[in-house]
N, CA, C and O atoms as a Tripos MOL2 file, in Angstrom:
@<TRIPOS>MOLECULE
protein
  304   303    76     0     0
PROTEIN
NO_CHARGES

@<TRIPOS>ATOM
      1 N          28.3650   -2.5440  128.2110 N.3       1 UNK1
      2 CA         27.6550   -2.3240  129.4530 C.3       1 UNK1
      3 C          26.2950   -1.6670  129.2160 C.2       1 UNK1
      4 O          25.3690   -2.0020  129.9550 O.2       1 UNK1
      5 N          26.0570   -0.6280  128.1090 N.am      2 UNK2
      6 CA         24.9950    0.3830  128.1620 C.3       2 UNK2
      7 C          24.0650   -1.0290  127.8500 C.2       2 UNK2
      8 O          23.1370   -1.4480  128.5420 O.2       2 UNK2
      9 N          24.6410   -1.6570  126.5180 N.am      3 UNK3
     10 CA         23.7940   -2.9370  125.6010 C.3       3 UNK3
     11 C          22.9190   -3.5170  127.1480 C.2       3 UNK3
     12 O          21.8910   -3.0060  127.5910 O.2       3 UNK3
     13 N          23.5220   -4.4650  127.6370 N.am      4 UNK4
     14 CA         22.9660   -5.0610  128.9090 C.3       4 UNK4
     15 C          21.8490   -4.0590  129.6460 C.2       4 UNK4
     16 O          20.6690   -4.4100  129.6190 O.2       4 UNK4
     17 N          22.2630   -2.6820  130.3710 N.am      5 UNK5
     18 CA         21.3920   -2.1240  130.8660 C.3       5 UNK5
     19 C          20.2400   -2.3380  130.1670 C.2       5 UNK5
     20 O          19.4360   -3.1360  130.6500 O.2       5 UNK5
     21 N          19.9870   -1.8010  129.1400 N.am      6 UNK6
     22 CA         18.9940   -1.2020  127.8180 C.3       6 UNK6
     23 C          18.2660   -3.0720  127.9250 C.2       6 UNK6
     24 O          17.1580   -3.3620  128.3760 O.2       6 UNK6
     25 N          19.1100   -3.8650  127.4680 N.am      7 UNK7
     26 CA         18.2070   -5.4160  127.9400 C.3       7 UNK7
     27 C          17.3640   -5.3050  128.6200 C.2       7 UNK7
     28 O          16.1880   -5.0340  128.3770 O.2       7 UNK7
     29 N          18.2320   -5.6410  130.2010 N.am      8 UNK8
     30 CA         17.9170   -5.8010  130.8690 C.3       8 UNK8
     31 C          16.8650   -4.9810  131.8840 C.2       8 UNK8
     32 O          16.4180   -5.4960  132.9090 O.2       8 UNK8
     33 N          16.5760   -3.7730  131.4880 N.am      9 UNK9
     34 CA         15.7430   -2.7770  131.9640 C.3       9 UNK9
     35 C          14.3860   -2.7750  130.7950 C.2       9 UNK9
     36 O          13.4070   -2.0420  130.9360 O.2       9 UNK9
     37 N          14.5840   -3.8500  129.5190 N.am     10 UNK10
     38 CA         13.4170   -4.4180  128.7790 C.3      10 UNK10
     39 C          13.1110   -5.1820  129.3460 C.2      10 UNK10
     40 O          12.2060   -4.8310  130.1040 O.2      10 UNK10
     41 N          13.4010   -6.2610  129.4420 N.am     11 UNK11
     42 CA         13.1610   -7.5810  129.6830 C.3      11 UNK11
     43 C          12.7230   -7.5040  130.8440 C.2      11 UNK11
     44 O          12.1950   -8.5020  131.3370 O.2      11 UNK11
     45 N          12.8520   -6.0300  131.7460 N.am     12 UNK12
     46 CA         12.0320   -5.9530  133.3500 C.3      12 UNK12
     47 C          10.4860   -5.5150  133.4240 C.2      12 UNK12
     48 O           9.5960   -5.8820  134.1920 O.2      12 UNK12
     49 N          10.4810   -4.7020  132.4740 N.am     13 UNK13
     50 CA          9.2950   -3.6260  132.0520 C.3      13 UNK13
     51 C           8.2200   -4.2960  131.1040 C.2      13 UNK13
     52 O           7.0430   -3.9510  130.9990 O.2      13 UNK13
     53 N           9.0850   -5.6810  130.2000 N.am     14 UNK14
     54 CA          7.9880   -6.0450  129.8210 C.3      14 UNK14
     55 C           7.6540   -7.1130  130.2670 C.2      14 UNK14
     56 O           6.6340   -7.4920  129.6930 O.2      14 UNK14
     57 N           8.2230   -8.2500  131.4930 N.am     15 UNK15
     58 CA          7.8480   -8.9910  132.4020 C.3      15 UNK15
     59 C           6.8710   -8.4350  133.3640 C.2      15 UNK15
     60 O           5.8050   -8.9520  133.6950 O.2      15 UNK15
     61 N           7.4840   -7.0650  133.8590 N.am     16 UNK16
     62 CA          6.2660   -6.5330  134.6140 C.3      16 UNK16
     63 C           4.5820   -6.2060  133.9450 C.2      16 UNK16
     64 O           3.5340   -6.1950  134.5910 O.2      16 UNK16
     65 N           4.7520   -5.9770  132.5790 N.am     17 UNK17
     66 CA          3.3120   -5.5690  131.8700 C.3      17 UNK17
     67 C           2.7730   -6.8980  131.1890 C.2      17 UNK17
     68 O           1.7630   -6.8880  130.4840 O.2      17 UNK17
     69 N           3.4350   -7.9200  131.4180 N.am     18 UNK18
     70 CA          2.9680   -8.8110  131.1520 C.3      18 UNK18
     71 C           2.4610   -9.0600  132.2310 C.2      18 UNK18
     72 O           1.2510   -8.8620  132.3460 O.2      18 UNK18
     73 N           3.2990   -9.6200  133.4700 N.am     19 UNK19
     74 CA          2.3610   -9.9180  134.3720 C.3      19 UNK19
     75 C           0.6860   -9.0950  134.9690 C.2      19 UNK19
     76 O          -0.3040   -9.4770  135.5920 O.2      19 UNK19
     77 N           1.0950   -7.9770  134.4130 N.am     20 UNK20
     78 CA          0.0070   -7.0090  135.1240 C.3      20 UNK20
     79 C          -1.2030   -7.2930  134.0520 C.2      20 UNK20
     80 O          -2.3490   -6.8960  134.2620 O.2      20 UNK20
     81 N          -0.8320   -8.0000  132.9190 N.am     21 UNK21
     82 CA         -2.3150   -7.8770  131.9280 C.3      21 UNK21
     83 C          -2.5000   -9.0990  132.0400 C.2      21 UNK21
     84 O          -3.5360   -9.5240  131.5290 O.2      21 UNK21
     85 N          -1.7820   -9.8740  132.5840 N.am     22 UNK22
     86 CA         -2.2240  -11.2650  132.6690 C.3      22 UNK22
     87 C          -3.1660  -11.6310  134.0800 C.2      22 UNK22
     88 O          -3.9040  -12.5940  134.2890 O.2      22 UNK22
     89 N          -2.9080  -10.7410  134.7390 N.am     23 UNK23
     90 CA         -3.2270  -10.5550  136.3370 C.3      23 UNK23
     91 C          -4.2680  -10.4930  136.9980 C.2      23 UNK23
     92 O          -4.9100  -11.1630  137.8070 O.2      23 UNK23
     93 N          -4.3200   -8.7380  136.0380 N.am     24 UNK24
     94 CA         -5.3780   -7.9090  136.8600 C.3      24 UNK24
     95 C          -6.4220   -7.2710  136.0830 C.2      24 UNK24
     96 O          -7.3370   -6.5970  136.5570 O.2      24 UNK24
     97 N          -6.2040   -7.5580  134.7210 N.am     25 UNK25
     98 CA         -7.0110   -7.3030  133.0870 C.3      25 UNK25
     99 C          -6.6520   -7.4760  132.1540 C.2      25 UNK25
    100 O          -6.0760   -6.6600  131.4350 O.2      25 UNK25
    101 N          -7.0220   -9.1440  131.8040 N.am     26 UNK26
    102 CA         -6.8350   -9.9540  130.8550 C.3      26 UNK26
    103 C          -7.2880   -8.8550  129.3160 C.2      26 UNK26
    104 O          -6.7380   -8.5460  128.2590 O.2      26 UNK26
    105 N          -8.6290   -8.5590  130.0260 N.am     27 UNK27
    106 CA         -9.0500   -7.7920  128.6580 C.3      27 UNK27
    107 C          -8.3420   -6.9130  127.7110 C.2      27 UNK27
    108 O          -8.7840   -6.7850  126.5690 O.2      27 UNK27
    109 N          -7.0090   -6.1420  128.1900 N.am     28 UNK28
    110 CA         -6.6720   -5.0440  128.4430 C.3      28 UNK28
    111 C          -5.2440   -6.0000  127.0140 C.2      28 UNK28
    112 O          -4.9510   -5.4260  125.9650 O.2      28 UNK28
    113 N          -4.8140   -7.0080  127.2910 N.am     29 UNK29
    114 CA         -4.2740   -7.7050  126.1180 C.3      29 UNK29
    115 C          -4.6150   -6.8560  124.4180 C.2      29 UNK29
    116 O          -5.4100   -5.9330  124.2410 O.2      29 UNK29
    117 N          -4.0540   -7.2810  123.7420 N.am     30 UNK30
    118 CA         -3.8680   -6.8770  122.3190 C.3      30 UNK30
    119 C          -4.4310   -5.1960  122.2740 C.2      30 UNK30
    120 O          -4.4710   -4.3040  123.1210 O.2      30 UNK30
    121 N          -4.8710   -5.2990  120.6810 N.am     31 UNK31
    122 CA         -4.8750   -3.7490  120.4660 C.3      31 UNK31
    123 C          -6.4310   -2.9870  120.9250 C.2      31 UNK31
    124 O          -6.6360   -1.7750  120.9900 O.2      31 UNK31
    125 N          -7.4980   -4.1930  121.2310 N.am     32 UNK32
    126 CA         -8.6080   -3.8880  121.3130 C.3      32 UNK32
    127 C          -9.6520   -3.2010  120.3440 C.2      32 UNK32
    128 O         -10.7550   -2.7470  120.6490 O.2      32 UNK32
    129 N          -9.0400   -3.2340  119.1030 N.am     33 UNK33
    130 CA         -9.9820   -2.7760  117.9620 C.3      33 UNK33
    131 C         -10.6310   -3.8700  117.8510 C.2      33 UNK33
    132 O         -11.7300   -3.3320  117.7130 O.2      33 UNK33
    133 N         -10.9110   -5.2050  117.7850 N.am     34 UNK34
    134 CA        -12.1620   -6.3760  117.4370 C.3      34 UNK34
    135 C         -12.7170   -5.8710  118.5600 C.2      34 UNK34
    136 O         -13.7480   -5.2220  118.3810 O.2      34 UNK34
    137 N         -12.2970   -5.9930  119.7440 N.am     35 UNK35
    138 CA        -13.3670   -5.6720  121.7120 C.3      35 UNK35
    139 C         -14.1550   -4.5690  120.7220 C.2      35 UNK35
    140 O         -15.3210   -4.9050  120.5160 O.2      35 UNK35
    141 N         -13.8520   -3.6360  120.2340 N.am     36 UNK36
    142 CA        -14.7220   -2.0280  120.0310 C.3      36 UNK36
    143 C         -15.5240   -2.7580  118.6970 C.2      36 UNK36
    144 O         -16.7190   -2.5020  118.8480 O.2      36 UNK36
    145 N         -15.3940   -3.2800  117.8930 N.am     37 UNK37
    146 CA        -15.7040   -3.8250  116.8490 C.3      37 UNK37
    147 C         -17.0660   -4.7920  117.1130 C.2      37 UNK37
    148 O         -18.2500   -4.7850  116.7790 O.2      37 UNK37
    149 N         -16.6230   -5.1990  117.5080 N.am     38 UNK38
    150 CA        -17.4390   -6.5970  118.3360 C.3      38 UNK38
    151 C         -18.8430   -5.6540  119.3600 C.2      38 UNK38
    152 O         -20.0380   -5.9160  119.2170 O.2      38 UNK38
    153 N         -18.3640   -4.7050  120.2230 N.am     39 UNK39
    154 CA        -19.3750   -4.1850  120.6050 C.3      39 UNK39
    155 C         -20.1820   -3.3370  119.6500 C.2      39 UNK39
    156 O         -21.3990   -3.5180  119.6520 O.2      39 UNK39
    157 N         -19.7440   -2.5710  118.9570 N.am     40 UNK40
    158 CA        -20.4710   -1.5130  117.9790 C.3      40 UNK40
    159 C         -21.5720   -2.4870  117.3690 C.2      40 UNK40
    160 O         -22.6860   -2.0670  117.0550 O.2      40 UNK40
    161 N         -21.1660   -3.8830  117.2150 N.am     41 UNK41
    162 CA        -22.5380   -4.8390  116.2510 C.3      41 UNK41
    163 C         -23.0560   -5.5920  117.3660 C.2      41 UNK41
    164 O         -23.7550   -6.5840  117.1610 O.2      41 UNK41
    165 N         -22.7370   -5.1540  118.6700 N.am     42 UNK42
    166 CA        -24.1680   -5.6470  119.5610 C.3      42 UNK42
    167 C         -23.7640   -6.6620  120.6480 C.2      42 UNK42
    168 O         -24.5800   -7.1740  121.4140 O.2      42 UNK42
    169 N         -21.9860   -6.9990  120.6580 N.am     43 UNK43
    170 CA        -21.6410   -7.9500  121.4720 C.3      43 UNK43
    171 C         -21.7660   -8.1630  122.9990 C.2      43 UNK43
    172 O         -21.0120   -7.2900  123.4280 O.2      43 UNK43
    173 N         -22.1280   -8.6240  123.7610 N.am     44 UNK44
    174 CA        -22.1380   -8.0320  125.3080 C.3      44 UNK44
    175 C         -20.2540   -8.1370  125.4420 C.2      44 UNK44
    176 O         -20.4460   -7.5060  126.4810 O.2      44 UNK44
    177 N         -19.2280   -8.2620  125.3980 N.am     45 UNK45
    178 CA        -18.2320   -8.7130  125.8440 C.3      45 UNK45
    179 C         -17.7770   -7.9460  127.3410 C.2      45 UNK45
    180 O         -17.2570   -6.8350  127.2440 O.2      45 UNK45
    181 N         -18.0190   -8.6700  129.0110 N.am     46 UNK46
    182 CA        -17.6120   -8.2120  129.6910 C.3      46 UNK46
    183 C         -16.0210   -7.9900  129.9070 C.2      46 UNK46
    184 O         -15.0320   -8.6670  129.6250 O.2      46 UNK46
    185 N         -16.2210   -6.7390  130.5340 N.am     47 UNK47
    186 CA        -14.8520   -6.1190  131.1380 C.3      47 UNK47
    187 C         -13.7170   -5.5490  130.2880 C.2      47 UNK47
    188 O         -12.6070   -5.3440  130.7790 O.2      47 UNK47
    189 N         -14.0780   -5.2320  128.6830 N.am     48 UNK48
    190 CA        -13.8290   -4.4160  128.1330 C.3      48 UNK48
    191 C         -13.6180   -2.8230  128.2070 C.2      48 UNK48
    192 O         -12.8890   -2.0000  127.6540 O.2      48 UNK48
    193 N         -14.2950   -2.8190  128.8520 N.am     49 UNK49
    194 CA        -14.4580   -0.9500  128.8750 C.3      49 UNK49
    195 C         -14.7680   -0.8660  130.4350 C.2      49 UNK49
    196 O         -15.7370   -0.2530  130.8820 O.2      49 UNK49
    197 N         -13.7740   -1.5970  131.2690 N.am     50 UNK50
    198 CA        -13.8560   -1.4920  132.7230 C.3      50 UNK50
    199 C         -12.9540   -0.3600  133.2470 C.2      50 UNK50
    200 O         -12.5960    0.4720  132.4130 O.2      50 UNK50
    201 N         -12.6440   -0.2540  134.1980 N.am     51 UNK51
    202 CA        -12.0510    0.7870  135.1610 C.3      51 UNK51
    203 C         -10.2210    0.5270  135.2370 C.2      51 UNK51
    204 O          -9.2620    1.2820  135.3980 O.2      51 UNK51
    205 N         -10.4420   -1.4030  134.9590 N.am     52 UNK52
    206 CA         -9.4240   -1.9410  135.5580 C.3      52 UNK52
    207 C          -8.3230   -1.9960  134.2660 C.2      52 UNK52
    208 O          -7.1090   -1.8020  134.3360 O.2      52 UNK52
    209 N          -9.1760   -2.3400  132.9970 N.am     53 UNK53
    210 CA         -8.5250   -2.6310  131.7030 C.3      53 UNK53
    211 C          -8.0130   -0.9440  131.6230 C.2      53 UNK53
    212 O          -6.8380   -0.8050  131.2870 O.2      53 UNK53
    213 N          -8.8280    0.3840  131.9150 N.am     54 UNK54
    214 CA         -8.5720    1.7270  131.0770 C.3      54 UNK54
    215 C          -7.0630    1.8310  132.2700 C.2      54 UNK54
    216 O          -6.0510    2.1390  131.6400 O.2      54 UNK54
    217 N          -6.9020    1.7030  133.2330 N.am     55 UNK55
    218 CA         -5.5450    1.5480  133.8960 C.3      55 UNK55
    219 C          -4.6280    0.6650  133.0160 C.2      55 UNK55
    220 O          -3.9520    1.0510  132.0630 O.2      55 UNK55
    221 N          -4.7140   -0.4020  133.4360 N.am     56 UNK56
    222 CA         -3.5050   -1.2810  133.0290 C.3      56 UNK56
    223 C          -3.3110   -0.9460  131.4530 C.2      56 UNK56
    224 O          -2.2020   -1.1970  130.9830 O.2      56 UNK56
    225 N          -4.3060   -0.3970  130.5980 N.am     57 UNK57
    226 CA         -3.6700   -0.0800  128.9700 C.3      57 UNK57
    227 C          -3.4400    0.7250  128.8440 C.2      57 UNK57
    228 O          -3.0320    0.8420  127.6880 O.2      57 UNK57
    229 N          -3.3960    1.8210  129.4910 N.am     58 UNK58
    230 CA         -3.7000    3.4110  129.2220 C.3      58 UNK58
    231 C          -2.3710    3.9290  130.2500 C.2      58 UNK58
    232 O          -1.3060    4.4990  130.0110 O.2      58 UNK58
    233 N          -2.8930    3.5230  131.2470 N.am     59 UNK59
    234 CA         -1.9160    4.0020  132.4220 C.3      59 UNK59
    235 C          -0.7160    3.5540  132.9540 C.2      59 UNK59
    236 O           0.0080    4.1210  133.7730 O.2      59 UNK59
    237 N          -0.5280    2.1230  132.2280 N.am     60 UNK60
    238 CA          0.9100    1.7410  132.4990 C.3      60 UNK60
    239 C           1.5560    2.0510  131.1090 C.2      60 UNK60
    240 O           2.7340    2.4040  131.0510 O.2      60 UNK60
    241 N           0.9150    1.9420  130.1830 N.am     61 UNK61
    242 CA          1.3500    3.0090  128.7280 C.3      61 UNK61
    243 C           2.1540    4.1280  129.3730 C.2      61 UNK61
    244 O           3.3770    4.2130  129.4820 O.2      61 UNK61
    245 N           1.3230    4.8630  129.7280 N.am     62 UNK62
    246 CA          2.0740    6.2290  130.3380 C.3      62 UNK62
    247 C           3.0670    6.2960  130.7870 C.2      62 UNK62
    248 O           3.9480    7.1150  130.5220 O.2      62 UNK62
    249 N           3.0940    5.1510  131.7980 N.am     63 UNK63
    250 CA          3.5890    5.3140  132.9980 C.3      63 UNK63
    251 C           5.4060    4.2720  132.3350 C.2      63 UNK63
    252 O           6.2060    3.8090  133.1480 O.2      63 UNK63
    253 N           5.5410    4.1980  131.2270 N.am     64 UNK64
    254 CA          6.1870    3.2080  130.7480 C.3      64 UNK64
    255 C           6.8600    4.2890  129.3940 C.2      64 UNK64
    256 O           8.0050    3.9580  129.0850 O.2      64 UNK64
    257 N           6.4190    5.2250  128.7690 N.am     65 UNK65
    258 CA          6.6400    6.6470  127.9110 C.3      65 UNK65
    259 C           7.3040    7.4170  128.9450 C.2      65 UNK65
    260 O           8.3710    7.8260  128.4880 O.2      65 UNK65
    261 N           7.1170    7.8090  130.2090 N.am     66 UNK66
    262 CA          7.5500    8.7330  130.8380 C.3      66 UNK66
    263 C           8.6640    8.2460  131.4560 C.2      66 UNK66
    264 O           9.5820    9.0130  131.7490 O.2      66 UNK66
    265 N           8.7310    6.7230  131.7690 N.am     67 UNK67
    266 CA         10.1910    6.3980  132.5700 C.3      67 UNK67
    267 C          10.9880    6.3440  131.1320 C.2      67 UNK67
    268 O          11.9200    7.1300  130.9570 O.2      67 UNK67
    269 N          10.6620    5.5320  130.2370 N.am     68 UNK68
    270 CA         12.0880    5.3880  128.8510 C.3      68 UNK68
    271 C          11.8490    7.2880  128.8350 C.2      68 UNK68
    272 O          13.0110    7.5220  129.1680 O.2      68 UNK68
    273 N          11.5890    7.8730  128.7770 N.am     69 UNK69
    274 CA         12.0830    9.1620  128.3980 C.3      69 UNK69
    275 C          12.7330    9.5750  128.8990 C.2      69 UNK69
    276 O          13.7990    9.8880  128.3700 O.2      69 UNK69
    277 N          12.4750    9.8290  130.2420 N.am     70 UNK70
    278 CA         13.5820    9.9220  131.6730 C.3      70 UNK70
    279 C          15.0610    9.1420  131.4750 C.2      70 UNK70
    280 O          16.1940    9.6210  131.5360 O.2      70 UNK70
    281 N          14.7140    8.0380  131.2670 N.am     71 UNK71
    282 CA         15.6930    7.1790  131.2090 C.3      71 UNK71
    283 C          16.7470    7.7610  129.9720 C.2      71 UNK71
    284 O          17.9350    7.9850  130.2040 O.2      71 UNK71
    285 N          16.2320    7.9300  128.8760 N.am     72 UNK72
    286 CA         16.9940    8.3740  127.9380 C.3      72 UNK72
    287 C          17.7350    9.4690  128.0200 C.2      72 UNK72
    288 O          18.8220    9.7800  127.5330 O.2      72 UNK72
    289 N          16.9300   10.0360  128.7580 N.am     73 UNK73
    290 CA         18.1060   11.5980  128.6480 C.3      73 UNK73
    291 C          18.7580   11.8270  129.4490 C.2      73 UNK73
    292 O          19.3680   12.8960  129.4350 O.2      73 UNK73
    293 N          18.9090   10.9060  130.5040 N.am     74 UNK74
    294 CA         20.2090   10.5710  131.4770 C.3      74 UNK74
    295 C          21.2900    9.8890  130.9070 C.2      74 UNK74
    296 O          22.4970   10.0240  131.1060 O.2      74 UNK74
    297 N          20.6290    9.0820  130.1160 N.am     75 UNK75
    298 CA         22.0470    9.0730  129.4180 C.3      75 UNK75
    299 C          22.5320    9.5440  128.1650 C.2      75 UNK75
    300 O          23.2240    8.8010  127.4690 O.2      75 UNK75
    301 N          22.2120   10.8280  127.7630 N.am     76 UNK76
    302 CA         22.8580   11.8180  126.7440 C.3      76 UNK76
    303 C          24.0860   12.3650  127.5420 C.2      76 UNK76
    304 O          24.8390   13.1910  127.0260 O.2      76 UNK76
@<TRIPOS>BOND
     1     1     2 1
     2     2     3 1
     3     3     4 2
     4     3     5 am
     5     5     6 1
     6     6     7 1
     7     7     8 2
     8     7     9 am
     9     9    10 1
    10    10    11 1
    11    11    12 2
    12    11    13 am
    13    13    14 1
    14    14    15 1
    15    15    16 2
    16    15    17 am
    17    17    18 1
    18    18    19 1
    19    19    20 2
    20    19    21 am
    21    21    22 1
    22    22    23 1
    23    23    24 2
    24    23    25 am
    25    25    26 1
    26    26    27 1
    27    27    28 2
    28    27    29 am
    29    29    30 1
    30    30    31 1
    31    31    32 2
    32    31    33 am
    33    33    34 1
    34    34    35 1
    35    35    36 2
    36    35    37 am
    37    37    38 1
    38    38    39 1
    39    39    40 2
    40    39    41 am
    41    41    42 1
    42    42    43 1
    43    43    44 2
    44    43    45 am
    45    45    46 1
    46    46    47 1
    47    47    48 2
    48    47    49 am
    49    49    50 1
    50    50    51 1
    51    51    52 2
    52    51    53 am
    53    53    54 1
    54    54    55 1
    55    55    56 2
    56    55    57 am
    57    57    58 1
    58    58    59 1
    59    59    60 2
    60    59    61 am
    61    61    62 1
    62    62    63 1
    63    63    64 2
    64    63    65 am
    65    65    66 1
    66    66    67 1
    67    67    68 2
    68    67    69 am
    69    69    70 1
    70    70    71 1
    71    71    72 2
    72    71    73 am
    73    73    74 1
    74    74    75 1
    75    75    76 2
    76    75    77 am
    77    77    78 1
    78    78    79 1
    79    79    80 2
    80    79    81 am
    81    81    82 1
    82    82    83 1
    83    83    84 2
    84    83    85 am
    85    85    86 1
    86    86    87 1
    87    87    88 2
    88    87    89 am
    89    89    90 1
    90    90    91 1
    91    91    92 2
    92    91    93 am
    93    93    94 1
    94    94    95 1
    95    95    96 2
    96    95    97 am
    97    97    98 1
    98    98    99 1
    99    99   100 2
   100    99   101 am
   101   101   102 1
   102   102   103 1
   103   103   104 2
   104   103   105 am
   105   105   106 1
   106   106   107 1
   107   107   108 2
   108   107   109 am
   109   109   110 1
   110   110   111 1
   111   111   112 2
   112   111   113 am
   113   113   114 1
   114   114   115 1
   115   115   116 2
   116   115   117 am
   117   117   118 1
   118   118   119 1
   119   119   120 2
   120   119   121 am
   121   121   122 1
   122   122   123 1
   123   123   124 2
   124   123   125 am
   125   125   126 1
   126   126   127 1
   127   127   128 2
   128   127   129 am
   129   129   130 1
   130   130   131 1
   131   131   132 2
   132   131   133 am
   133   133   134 1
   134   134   135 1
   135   135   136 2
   136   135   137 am
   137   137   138 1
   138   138   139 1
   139   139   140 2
   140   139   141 am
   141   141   142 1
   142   142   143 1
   143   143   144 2
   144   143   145 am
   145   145   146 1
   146   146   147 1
   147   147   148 2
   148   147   149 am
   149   149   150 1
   150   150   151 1
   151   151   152 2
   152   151   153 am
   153   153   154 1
   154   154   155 1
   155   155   156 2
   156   155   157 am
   157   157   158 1
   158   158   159 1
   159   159   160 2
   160   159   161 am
   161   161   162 1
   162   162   163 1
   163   163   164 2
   164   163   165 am
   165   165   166 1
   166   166   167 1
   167   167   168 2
   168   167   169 am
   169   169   170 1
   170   170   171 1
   171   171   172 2
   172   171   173 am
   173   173   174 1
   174   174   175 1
   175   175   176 2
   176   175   177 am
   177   177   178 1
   178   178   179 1
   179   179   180 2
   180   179   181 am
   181   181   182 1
   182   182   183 1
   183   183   184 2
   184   183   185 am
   185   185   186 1
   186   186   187 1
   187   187   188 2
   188   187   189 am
   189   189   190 1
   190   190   191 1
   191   191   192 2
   192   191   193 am
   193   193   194 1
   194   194   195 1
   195   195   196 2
   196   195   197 am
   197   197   198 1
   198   198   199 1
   199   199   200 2
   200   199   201 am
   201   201   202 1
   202   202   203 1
   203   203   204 2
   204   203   205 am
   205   205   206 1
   206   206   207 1
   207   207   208 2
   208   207   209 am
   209   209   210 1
   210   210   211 1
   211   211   212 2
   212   211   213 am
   213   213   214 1
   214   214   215 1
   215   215   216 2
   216   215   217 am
   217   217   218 1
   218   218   219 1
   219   219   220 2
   220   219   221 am
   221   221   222 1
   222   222   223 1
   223   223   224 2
   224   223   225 am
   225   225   226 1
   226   226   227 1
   227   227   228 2
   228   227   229 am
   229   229   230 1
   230   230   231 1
   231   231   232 2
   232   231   233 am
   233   233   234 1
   234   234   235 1
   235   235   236 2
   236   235   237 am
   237   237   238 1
   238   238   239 1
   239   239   240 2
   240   239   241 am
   241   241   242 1
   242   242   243 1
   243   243   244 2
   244   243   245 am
   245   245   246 1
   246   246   247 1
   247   247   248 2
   248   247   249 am
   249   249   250 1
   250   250   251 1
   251   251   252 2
   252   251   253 am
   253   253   254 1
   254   254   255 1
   255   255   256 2
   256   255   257 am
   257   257   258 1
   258   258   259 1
   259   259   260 2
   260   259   261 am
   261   261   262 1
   262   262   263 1
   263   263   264 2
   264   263   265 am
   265   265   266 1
   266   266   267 1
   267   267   268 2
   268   267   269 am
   269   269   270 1
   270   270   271 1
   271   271   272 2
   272   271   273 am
   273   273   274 1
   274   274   275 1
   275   275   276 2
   276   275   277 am
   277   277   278 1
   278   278   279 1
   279   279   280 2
   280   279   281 am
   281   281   282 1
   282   282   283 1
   283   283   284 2
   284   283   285 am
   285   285   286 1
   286   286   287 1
   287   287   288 2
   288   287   289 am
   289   289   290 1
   290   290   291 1
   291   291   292 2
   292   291   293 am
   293   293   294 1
   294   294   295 1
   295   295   296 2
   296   295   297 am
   297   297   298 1
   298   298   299 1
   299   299   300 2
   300   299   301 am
   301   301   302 1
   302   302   303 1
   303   303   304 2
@<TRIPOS>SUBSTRUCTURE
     1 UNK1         2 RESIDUE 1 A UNK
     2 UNK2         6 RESIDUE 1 A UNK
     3 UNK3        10 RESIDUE 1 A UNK
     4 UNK4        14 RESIDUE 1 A UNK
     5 UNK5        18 RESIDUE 1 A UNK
     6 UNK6        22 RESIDUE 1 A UNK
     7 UNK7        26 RESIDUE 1 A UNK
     8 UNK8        30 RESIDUE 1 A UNK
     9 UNK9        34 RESIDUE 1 A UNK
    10 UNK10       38 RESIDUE 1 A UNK
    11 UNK11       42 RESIDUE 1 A UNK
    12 UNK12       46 RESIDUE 1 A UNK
    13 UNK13       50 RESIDUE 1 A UNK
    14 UNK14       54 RESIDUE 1 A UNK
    15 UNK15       58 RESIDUE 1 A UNK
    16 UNK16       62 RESIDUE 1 A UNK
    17 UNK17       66 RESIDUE 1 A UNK
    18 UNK18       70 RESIDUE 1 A UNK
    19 UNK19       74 RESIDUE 1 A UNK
    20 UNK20       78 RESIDUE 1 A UNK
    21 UNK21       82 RESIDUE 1 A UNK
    22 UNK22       86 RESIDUE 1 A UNK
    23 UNK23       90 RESIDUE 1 A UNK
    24 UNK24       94 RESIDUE 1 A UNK
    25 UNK25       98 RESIDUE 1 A UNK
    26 UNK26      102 RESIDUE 1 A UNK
    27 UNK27      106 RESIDUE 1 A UNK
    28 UNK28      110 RESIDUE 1 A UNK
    29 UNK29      114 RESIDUE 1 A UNK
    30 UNK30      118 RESIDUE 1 A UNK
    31 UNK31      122 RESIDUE 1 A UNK
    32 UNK32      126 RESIDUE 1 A UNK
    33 UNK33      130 RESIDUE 1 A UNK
    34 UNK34      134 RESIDUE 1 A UNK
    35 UNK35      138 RESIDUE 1 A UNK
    36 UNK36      142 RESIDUE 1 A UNK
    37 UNK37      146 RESIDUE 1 A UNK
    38 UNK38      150 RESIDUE 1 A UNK
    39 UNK39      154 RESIDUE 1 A UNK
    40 UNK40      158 RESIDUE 1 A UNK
    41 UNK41      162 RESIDUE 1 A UNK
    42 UNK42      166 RESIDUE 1 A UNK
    43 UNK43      170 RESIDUE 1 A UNK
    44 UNK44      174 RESIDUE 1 A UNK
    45 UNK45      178 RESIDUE 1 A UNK
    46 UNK46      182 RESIDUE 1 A UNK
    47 UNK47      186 RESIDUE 1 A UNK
    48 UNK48      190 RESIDUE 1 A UNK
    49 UNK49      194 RESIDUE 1 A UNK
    50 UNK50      198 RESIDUE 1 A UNK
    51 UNK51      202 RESIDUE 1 A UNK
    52 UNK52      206 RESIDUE 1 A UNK
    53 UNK53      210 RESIDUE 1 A UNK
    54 UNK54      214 RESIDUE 1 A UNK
    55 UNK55      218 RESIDUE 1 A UNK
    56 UNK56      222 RESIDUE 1 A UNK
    57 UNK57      226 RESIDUE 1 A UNK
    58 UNK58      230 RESIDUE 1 A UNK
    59 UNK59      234 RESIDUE 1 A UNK
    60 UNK60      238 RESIDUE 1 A UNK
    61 UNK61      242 RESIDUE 1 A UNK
    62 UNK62      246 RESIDUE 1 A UNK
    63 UNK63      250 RESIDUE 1 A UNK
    64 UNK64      254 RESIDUE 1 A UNK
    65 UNK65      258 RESIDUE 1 A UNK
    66 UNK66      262 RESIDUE 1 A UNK
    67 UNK67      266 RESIDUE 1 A UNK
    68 UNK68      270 RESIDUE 1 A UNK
    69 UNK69      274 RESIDUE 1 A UNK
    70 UNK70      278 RESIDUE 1 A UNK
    71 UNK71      282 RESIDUE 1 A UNK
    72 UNK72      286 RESIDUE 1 A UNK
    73 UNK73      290 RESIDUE 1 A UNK
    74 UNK74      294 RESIDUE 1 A UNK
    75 UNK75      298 RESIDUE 1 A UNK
    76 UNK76      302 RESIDUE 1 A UNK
C-alpha cells in the first residue's frame, strides 16, 4: 500500500511540474547552465531570466522540498 502511495503521489507531482514548465515557462526546462552560458558570451535569449521562469524553477522547487518533507515525516 505505502509502495502505491509513494507512486502515485510521484507520478502526480511530476505530471503537475511538467505541465507547469511546459505551460507557463518553457524556459524554465533543464538545468539552465547553457541559458547562463549562452548569455555571459553575448546571446540575447528571451525569457530566461524572467519573473515567470524564477517561479516555476525556483518556486515550485520549494514548494515540492517542503511537501515530500512533510510528507515524510508523517509517515515515521
Amino acid at each position: 500500500m505505502a509502495f502505491l502511495v509513494f507512486s502515485v503521489s510521484n507520478l502526480t507531482l511530476t505530471l503537475f511540474a511538467s505541465i507547469i514548465t511546459a505551460f507557463i515557462a518553457p524556459a524554465a526546462a533543464g538545468s539552465g547552465i547553457p541559458e547562463v552560458k549562452a548569455y555571459l558570451n553575448g546571446v540575447d535569449a528571451p525569457g530566461i531570466f524572467s519573473l515567470r521562469t524564477l517561479i516555476v524553477k525556483v518556486g515550485f522547487g520549494m514548494f515540492l522540498f517542503f511537501f515530500f518533507s512533510f510528507i515524510f515525516d508523517c509517515f515515521e
